[in-house]
GUDO-394799 format. One record per residue (C-alpha): residue in three letters; x, y, z. Coordinates in steps of 0.1 Angstrom, whole numbers, plus 5000, padded with zeros to 4 digits. Example, Ala and Ser with C-alpha at 12.3 -4.5 7.8 and 13.67 -1.06 7.14 Angstrom:
ALA512349555078SER513749895071
END
This chain:
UNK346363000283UNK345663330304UNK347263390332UNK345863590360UNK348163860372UNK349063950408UNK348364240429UNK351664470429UNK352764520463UNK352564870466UNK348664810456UNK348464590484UNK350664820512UNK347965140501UNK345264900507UNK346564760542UNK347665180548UNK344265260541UNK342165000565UNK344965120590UNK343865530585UNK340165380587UNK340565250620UNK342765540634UNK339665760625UNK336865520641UNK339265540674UNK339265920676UNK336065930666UNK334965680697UNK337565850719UNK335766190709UNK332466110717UNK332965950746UNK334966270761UNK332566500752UNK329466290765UNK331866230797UNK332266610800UNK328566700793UNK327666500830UNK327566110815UNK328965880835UNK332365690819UNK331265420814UNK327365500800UNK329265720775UNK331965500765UNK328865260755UNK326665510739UNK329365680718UNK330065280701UNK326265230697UNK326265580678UNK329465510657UNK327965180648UNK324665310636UNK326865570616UNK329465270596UNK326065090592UNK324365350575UNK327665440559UNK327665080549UNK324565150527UNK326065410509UNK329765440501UNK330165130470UNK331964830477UNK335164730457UNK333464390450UNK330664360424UNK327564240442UNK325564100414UNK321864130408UNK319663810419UNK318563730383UNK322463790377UNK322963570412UNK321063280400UNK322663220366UNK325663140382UNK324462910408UNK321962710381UNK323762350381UNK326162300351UNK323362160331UNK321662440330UNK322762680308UNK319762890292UNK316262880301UNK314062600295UNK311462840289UNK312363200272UNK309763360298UNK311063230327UNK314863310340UNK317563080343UNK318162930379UNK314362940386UNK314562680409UNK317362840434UNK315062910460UNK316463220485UNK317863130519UNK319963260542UNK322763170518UNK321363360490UNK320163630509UNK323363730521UNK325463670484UNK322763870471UNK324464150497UNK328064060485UNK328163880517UNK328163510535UNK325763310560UNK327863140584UNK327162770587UNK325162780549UNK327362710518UNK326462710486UNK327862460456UNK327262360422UNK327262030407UNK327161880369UNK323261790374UNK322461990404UNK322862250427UNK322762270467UNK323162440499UNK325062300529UNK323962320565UNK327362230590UNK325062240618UNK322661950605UNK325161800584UNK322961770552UNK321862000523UNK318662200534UNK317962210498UNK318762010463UNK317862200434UNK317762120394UNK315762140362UNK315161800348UNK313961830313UNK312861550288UNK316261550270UNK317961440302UNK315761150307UNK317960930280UNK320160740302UNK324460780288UNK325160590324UNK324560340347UNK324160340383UNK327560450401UNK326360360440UNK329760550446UNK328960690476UNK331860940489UNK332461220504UNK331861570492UNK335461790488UNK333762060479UNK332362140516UNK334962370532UNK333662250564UNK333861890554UNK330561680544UNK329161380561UNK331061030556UNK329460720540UNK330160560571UNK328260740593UNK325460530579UNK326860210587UNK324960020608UNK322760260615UNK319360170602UNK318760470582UNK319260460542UNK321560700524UNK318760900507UNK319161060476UNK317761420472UNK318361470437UNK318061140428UNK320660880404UNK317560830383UNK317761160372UNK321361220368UNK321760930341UNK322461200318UNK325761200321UNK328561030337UNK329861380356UNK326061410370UNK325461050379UNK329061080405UNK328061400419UNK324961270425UNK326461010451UNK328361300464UNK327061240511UNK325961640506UNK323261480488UNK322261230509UNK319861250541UNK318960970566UNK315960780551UNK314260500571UNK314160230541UNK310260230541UNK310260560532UNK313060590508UNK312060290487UNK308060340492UNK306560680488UNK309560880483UNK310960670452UNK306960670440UNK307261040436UNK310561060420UNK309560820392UNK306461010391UNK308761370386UNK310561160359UNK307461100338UNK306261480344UNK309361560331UNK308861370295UNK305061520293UNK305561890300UNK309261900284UNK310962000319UNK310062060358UNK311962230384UNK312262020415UNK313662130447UNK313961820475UNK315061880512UNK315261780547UNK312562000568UNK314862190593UNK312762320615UNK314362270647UNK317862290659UNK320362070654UNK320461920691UNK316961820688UNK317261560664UNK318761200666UNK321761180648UNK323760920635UNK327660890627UNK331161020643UNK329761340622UNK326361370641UNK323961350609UNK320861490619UNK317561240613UNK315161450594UNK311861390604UNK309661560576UNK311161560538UNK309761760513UNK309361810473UNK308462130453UNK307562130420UNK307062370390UNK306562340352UNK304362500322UNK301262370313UNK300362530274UNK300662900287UNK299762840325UNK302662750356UNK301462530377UNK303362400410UNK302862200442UNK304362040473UNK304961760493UNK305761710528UNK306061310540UNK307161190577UNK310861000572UNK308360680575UNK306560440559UNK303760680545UNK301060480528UNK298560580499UNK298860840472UNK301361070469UNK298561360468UNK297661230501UNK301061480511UNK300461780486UNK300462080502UNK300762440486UNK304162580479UNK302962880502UNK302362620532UNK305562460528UNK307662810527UNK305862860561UNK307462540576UNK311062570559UNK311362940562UNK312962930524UNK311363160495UNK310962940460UNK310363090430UNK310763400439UNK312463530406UNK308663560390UNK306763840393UNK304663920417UNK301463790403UNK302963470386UNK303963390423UNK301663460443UNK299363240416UNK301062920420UNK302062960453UNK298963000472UNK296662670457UNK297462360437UNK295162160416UNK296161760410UNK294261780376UNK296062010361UNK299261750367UNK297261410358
END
């Protein structure tokens, strides 16, 4: 077995010798500017503050230039790795793997070899997800559910637990008790039945959001059979389900010792290949008992990246985005 091997210490005391000379440098640099500003007639106190604004500008743009010691990787590079477990090549040789990681504020900043406070970012055996502390919930689930993966190896776990993962700590099955709300799967059971590894994780509390029980066993389930069945027609679809955040976390009811935010909007987004033509759509439903069709809540993918504020599908090109982002057709789905 490989073993990893450890920094020397002498690598680690140039390091901590070198962020010390970095520092030393900024302070005469600061100490500097401010003198010579102080001399030229600025008061002490206008040029201690306009000699840090300049400095900063300066690191910032230095920022932009000198290379980092850690590989930032390239978003097609980005979204390989965060593609769920089950998703190791392309469903489709045109289209890149991890298609249906939309960008966030998560992404956005690993994309920059950085992270987004309060947005984390894990990956599952049948699905991947980003974390929101502040709402308590995933503001997005994420996975490619081909045909193959529609043969059930598992039953139903209803294992419901909490998610270790979460360095911040996930929600608690209990903070459902009692409280009139379902535990609502995003990626749902029904399509983890895969495998016994996708079907736990799937019960994991990251992926559950309050659901009043009309909704979650009416329209919402409804849809998710109906994603199942588009799945064994076309060969695959990317679906991406989520909580509409749109507010902060103060304004919504919450439930539990962990303060679970109440969603009041959910939504859907799907993608797949039709012959040689994508074709995608959204859904938005109130956490309610929505009646009627399900197309009675399409909406265009555009439309629904104006309410979330999240980019999907944005590894296309240009033109293969914009097309099945801006309009949605119900025939080309039935």
């Amino acid at each position: 077995m490989a073993t990893r091997k450890r920094k020397s210490k002498s690598r680690k005391s140039k390091k901590q010798n070198k962020g010390l000379e970095g520092i030393l440098v900024i302070l005469f640099l600061l100490v500097f500017s401010a003198a010579f500003l102080y001399i030229s007639g600025v008061r002490p106190k206008q040029a201690i503050k306009t000699a840090a604004e300049s400095l900063n500008d300066i690191i910032q743009a230095a920022e932009g230039v000198i290379p980092a010691e850690e590989h930032i990787p390239a978003p097609t590079t980005l979204r390989s790795e965060l593609a769920d477990e089950s998703d190791g090549e392309s469903v489709w040789e045109d289209l890149p793997v991890g298609l249906q990681i939309p960008r966030c504020e998560a992404v956005s900043a690993a994309e920059n070899g950085k992270t987004a406070r309060g947005h984390e970012i894990q990956r599952y055996a049948g699905f991947t997800l980003c974390y929101r502390e502040e709402y308590e919930l995933a503001e997005w689930v994420a996975y490619c559910l081909t045909s193959a993966e529609l043969t059930k190896n598992t039953t139903r776990s209803n294992n419901f637990h909490s998610d270790t993962k979460i360095s911040t700590d996930s929600a608690a099955p209990e903070d459902y008790t009692r409280s009139g709300f379902d535990r609502g799967h995003l990626a749902p059971a029904a399509d983890m039945a895969f495998s016994t590894e996708a079907m736990n994780d799937s019960f994991l509390m990251s992926n559950m959001s309050p659901q009043k029980p009309a909704f979650n066993r009416g329209i919402w389930k409804k849809l998710e059979e109906q994603v199942r069945k588009w799945a064994a027609d076309f060969g695959a679809v990317f679906v991406i389900s989520g909580p509409i955040l749109e507010k902060s976390a103060s304004e919504y009811a919450s439930i539990g010792k962990n303060a679970v935010c109440v969603p009041e909007y959910f939504y859907k987004v799907l993608l797949t290949k039709s012959g040689d033509s994508l074709i995608a759509v959204a859904f938005v439903f109130p956490n309610d008992n929505a009646k009627g069709s399900i197309w009675n809540y399409a909406v265009s993918v555009d439309e629904l990246e104006e309410r979330t504020g999240l980019d999907f599908f944005y590894l296309l090109d240009d033109v293969r985005e914009k097309s099945v982002e801006k309009a949605f057709s119900p025939l080309d789905w039935n």
